[in-house]
C-alpha positions as CSV (number, residue, x, y, z in Angstrom):
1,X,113.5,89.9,132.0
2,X,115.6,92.2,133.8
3,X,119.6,91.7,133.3
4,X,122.0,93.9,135.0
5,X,125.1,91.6,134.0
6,X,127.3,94.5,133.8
7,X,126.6,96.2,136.9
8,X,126.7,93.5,138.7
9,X,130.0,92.8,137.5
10,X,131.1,96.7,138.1
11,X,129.4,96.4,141.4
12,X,131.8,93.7,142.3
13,X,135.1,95.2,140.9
14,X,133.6,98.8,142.8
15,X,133.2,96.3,146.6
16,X,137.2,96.3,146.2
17,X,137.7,100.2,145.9
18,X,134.8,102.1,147.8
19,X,133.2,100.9,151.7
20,X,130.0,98.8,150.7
21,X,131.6,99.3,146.6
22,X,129.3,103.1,146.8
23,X,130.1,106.5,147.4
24,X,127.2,107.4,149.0
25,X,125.0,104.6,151.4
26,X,121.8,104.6,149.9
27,X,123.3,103.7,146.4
28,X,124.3,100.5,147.5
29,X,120.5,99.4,147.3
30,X,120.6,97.6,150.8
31,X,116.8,98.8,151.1
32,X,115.7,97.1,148.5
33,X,118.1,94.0,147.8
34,X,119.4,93.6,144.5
35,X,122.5,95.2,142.9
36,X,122.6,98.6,142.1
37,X,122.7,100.0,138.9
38,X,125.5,101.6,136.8
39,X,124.3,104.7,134.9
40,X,126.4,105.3,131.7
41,X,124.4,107.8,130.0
42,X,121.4,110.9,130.8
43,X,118.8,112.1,128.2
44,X,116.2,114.5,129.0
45,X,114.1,112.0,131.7
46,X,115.8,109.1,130.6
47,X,118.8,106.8,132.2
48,X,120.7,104.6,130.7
49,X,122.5,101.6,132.7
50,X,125.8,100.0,131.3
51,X,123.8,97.2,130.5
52,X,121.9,99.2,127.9
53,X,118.8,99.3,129.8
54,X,116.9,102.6,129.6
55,X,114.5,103.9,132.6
56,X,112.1,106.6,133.1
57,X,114.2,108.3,135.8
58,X,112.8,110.0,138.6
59,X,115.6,110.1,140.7
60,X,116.8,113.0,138.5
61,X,120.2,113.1,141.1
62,X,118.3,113.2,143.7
63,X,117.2,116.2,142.7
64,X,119.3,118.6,141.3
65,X,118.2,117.9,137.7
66,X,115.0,119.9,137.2
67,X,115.5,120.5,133.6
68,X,116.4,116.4,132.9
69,X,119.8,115.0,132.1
70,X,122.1,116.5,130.2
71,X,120.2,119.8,128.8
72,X,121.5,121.4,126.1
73,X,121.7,125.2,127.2
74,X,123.2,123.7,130.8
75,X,125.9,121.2,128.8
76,X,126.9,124.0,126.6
77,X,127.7,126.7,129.6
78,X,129.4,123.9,131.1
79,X,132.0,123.3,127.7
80,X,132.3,126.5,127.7
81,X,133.4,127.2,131.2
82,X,135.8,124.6,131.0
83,X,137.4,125.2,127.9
84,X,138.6,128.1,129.8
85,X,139.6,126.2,133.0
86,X,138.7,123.9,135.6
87,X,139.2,126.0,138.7
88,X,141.1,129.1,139.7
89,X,140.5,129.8,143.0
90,X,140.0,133.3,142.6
91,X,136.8,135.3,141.8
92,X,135.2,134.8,138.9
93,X,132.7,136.3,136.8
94,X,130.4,133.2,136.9
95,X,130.3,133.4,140.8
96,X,129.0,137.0,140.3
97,X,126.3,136.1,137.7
98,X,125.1,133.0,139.5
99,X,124.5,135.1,142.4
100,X,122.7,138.0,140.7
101,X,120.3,135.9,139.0
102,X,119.8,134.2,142.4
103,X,119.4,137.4,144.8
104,X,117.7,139.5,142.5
105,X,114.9,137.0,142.4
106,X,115.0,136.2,145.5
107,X,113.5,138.2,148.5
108,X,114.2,136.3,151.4
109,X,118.1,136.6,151.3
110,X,120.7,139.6,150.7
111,X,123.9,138.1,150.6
112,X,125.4,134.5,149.7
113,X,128.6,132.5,150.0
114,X,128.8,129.4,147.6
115,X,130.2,126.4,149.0
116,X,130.6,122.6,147.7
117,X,127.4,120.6,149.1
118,X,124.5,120.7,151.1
119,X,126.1,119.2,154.2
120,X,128.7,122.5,153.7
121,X,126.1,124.8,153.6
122,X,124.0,123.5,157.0
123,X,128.1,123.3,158.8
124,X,128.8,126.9,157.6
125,X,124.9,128.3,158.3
126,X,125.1,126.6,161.8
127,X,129.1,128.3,162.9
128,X,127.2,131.7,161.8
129,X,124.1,130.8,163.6
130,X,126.2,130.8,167.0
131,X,128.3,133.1,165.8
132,X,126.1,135.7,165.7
133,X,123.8,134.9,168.6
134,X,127.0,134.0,171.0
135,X,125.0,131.2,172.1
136,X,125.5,127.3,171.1
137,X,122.6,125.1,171.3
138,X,120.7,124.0,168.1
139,X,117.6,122.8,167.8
140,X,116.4,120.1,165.4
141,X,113.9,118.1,164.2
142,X,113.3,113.8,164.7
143,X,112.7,113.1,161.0
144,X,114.4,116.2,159.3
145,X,118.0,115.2,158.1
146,X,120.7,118.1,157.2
147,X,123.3,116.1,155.7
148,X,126.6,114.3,157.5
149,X,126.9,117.4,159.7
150,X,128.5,115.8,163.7
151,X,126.1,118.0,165.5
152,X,123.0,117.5,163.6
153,X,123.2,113.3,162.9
154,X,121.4,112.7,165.6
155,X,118.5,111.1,167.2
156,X,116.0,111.5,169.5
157,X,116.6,110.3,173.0
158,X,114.0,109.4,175.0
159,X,111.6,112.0,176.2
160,X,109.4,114.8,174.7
161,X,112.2,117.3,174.5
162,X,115.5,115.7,174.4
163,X,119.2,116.2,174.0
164,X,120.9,114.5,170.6
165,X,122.2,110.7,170.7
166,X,125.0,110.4,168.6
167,X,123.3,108.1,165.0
168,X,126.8,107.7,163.9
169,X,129.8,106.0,165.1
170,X,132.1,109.0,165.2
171,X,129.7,111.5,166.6
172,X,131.5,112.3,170.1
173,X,128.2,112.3,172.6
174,X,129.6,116.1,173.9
175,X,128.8,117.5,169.8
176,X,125.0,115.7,170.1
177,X,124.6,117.5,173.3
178,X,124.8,120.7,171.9
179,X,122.0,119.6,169.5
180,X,118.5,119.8,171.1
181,X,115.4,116.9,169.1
182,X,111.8,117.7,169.0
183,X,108.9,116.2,167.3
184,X,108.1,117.5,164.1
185,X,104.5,119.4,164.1
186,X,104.8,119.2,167.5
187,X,103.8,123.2,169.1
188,X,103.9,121.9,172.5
189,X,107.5,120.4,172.5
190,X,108.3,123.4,170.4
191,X,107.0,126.3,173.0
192,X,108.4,123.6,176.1
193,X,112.3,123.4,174.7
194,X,112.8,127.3,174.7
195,X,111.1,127.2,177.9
196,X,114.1,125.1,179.1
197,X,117.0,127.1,177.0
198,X,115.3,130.1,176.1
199,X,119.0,132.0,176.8
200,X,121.0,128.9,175.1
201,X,119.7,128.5,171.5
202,X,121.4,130.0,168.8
203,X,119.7,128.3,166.2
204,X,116.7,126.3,165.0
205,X,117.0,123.8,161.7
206,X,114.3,122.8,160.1
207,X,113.6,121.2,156.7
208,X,110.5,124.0,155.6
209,X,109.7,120.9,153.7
210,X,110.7,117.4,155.2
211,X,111.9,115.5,152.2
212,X,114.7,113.1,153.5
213,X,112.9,111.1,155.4
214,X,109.1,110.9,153.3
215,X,107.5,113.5,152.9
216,X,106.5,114.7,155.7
217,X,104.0,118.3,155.0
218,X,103.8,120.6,157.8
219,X,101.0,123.4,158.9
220,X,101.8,126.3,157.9
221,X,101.0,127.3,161.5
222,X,104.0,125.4,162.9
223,X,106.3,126.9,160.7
224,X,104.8,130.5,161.4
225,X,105.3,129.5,165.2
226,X,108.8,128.5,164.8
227,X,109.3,132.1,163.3
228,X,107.3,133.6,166.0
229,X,109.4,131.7,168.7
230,X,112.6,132.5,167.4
231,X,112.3,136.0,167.0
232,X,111.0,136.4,170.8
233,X,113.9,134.4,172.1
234,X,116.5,135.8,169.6
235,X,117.9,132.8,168.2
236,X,118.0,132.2,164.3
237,X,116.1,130.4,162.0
238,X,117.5,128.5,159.5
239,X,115.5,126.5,156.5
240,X,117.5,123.6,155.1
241,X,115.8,124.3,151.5
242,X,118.8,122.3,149.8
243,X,115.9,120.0,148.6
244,X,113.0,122.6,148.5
245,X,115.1,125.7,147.2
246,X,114.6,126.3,143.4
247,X,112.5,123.4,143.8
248,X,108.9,124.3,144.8
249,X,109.6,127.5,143.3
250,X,112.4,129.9,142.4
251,X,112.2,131.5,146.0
252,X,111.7,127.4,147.8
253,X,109.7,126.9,150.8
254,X,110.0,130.6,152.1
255,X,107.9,132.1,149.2
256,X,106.0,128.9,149.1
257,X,104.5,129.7,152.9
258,X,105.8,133.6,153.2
259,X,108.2,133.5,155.9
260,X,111.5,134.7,156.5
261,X,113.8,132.9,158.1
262,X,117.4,134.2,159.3
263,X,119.3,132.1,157.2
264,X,118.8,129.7,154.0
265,X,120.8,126.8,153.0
266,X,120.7,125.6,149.8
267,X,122.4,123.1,147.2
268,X,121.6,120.4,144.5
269,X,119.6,122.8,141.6
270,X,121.8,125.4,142.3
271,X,124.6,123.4,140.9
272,X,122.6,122.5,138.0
273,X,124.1,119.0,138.4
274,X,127.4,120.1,139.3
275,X,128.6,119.7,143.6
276,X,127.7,122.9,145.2
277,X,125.7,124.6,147.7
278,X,125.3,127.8,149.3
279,X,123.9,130.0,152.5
280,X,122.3,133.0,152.5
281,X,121.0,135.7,154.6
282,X,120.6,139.5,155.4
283,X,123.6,141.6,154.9
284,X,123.7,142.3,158.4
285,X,123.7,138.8,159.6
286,X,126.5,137.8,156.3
287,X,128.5,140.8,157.8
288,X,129.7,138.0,160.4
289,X,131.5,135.8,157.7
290,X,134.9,136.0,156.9
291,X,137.1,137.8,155.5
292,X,134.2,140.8,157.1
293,X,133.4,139.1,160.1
294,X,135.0,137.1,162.6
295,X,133.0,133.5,161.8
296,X,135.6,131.4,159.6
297,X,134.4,129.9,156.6
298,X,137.0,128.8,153.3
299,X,136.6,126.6,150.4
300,X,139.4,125.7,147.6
301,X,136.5,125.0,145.4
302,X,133.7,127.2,146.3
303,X,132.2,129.1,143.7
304,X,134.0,127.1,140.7
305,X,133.5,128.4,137.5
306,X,131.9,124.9,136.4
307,X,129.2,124.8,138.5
308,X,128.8,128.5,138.5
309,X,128.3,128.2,134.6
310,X,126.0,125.3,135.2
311,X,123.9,126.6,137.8
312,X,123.0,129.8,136.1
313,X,122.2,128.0,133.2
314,X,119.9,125.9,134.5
315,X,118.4,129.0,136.9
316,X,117.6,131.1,134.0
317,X,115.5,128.0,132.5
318,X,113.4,128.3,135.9
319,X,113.0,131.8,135.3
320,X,111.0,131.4,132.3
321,X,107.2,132.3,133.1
322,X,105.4,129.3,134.0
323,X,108.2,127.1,134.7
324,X,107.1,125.5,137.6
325,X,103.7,126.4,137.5
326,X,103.6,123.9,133.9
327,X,105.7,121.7,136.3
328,X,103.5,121.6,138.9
329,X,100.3,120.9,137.2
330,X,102.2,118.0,135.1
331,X,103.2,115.9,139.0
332,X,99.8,116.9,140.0
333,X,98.3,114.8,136.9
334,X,100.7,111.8,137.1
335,X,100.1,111.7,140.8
336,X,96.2,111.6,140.3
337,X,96.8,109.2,137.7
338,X,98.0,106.7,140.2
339,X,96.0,107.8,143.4
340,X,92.9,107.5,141.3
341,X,94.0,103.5,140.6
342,X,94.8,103.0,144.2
343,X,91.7,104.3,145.8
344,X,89.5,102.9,142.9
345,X,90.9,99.6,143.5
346,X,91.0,100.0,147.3
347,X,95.0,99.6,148.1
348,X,96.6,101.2,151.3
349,X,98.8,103.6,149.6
350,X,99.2,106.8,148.1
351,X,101.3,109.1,146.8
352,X,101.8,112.7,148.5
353,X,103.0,115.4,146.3
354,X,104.2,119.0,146.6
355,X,104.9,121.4,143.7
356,X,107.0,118.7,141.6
357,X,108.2,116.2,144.5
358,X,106.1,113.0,145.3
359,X,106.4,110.6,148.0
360,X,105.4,106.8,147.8
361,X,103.7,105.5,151.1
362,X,101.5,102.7,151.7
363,X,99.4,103.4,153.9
364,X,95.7,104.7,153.9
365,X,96.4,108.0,156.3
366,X,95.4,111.0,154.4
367,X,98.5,113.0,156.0
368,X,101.7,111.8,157.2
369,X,103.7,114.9,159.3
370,X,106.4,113.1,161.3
371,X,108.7,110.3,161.5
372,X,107.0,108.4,163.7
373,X,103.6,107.9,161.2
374,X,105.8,105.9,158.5
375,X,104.9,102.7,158.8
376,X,108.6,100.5,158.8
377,X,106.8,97.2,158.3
378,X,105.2,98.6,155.1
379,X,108.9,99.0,153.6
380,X,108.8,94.8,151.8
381,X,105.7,96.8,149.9
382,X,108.1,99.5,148.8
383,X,110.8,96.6,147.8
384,X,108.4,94.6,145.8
385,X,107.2,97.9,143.9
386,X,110.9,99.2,143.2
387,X,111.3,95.8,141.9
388,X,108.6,96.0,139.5
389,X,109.0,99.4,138.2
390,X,112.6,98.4,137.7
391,X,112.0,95.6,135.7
392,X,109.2,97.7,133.5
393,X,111.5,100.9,132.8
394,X,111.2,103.1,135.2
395,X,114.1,104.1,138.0
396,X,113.0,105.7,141.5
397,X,115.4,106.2,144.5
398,X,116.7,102.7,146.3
399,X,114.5,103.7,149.4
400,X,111.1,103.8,150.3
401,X,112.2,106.8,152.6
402,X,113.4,108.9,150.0
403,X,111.1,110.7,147.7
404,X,110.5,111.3,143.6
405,X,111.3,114.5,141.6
406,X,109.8,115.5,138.3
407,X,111.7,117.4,135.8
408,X,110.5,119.5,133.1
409,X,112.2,116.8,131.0
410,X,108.9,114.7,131.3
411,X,106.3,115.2,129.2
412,X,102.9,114.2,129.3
413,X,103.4,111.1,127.1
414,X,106.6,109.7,129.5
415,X,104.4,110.3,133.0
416,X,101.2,108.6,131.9
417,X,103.2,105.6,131.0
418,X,105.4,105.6,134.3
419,X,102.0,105.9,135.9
420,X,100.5,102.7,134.1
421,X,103.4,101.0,134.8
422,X,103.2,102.0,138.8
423,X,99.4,101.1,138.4
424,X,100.2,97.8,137.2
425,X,102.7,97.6,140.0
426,X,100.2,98.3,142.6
427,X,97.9,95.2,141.2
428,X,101.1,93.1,140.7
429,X,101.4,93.8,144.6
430,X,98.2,93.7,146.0
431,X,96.6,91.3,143.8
């Protein structure tokens, strides 16, 4: 029987200190009821909760962990770095190696600046974006999410092509009106907004691959449009690869499909489980940032020497030959594992998959590209399964929304007996 004694005991101590006792929303596990766990300890795929109860994890941070927990090469850079010191906020030669091992692998960006988190990197990309276009409408898309940034958490208002409603108390409705929401996959809506601002839009944001909210696979032909669009109306384009960078491959989504965008953001691997994140570009279009340009951007803690240390650690483990090519193939077999039992056994569900990311939906669609496809009353499926899988060793993301990562942590042995354990789920479920 699952116990969580202990966390439900620090869960209560934590309501006193914290807004919903969390640091983050989705931790609070409001999606799925229950208590959320406290995680005292991180071995290769493994978690550990302060009640001694040890998952399969595939969480992994929410992604930042591609090697597993606590690596060795990564933990010793990081002992290292800080018997040395903390922070210094000067230069540092981690900063510079981080960033060679990154550009010089990297073809689709020239120039970086390190910041602290994803949501920095998308604020700082965006103030270039307009920057160096002089214009200041964004474009986004409904079901692409870019972190706690005011002018990108918003909605869709009603309408094809629509100006931002403010999803967040706080949001002032003047920043979401800067912030122009269009269907995902959608070429008309697309081709029909820079109709309407074709001299107004600095920027477009897109998640290359839409992994905050499902997963949600694109053409390859909408993306190449975007490309095609911005470039004839001169605005940038941005990919928000803090999820897909380093992730689907050590160049992300744009060497995944081939296209160059104007400016990356990226974050979580990066960091190699350290805060941080980071946007790149050409030189030309970094020659607008600060202290060169005239587009402000600062950090106390940018470029750390911790997570410098730990990031290039974890990047030169990714740079080994087959990295994620052996990663790849091993989600690709634990995924089949458990479609196989689902469509043998006839259940409305499957899980979608990309390089090592996986997605659980139930439904019987073969693709699901936007928002609007996810089926919310399916979610008491998703609670019932999280339930399970808890209860049998093995830890996925409070949210039926949010998607799976593998790490090169898991071996063979360790995904075949999460996938019998999601297999007996299923039946538990279905049944």
């Amino acid at each position: 029987m699952h116990k969580n004694i202990v966390s439900k005991q620090l869960y209560q101590e934590a309501l006193g200190y914290f807004p919903g006792g969390v640091n983050s929303p989705v931790r609070a596990f409001k999606s799925v009821n229950g208590t959320p766990l406290f995680i005292k300890k991180g071995t290769g795929c493994r978690i550990t909760d302060e009640d001694d109860q040890t998952y399969i994890d595939f969480c992994c941070s929410w992604g930042p962990l591609i090697l597993g927990h606590n690596h060795a090469n990564v933990r010793t850079e990081i002992i290292a770095a800080v018997e040395k010191g903390t922070s210094f906020g000067t230069p540092t030669a981690y900063g510079n190696k981080l960033a060679s091992l990154i550009l010089k692998n990297n073809r689709f960006i020239e120039k970086i600046r390190f910041v602290n988190s994803g949501t920095e990197a998308v604020m700082s990309a965006i103030r270039l974006a307009r920057g160096a276009t002089g214009k200041s409408k964004v474009v986004k898309f409904e079901g692409c999410y870019h972190g706690h940034v005011d002018h990108l958490l918003v909605k869709a208002g009603s309408g094809l092509v629509t100006f931002g409603v403010s999803s967040s108390a706080g949001v002032p409705e003047n920043f979401a009106k800067e912030t122009l929401v269009v269907p995902l996959n959608d070429a008309a809506a697309l081709k029909q907004v820079f109709e309407d601002y074709k001299d107004d839009i600095a920027a477009v944001i897109v998640e290359p691959i839409p992994a905050n909210n499902g997963l949600l696979l694109q053409d390859k032909t909408f993306l190449q449009l975007l490309r095609a669009k911005c470039t004839e109306f001169e605005s940038m384009l941005i990919f928000d690869e803090v999820i897909s960078g380093f992730r689907v491959g050590f160049e992300g989504a744009a060497g995944y499909y081939d296209i160059q965008p104007d400016i990356i953001t990226y974050g979580k691997i990066i960091g190699g489980g350290m805060p941080v994140g980071a946007y790149g570009a050409s030189k030309e279009i970094m020659g607008f940032v600060a202290p060169d340009g005239p587009v402000y951007q600062a950090g106390t803690l940018s470029a750390n020497p911790v997570a410098m240390a730990a990031g290039a650690a974890q990047l030169k483990e990714c740079l080994k030959p087959n990295f994620y090519e052996d990663l790849e193939q091993k989600t690709k077999d634990f995924v089949g594992i458990v479609n196989g039992h689902a469509e043998q056994k006839g259940y409305a569900f499957h899980l979608f998959s990309v390089a090592s990311i996986f997605w659980i939906a139930f439904t019987e669609a073969e693709h699901i590209r936007s928002a609007e496809q996810i089926e919310a009353g399916k979610m008491d499926y998703f609670k019932q399964l999280h339930q399970y899988l808890l209860e049998n060793g093995v830890y996925i993301g409070p949210s039926g929304y949010e998607v799976g990562f593998v790490s090169s942590a898991h071996s063979t042995a360790d995904l075949e007996e999460a996938a019998a354990v999601m297999c007996q789920g299923l039946d538990n479920i279905f049944g």
